[in-house]
C-alpha positions in Angstrom: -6.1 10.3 -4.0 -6.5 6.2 -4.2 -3.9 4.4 -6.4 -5.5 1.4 -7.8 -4.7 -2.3 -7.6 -1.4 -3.0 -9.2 0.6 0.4 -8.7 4.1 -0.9 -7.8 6.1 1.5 -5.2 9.4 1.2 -3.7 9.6 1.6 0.2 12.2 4.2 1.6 14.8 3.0 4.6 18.1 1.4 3.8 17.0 -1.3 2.1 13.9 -0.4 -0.2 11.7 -2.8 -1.7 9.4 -2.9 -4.6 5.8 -3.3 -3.7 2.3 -3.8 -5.2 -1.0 -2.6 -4.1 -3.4 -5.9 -4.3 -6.0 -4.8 -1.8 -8.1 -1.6 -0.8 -8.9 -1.1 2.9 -11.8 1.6 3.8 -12.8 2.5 7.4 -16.4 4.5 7.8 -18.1 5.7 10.5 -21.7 5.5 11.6 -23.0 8.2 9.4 -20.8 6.7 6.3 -18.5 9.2 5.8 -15.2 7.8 4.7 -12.4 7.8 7.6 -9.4 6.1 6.8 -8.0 4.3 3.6 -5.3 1.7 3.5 -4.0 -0.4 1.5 -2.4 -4.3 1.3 0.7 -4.8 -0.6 2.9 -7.1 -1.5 6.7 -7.9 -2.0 9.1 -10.4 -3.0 11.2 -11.7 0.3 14.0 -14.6 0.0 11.7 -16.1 -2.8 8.7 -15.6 -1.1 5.5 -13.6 -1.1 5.4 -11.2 1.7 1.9 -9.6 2.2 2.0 -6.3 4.5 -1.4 -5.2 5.4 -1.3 -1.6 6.2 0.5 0.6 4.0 -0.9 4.2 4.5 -1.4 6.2 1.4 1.5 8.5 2.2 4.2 5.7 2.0 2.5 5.0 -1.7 2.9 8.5 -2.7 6.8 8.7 -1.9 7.4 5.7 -3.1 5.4 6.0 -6.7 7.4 4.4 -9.0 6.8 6.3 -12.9 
């Protein structure tokens, strides 16, 4: 499943964060066939914009927030 730009999730671990999905990562191979999808968030750190460029998909679906 891909979650579209602007789905907000919260990360697990002891201090969770809410994040948002601003970019969509796709990996083919030679003969086009899709691979791997990741994705680019984002998250609010100390006042400042903190971009994390590989979120798997996974991390998204535990985190969905509804």
């Amino acid at each position: 499943m891909e979650y579209p730009i602007g789905t907000t999730f919260m990360t697990g671990g002891k201090f969770p964060r809410e994040c948002t999905v601003i970019d969509i990562f796709k990996t083919f191979n030679k003969e086009n066939e899709l691979v791997k999808t990741q994705y680019c968030a984002t998250h609010i750190f100390l006042g400042q914009i903190v971009t994390d460029y590989s979120v798997p998909e996974a991390t998204i679906a535990r985190g969905l927030i509804k």
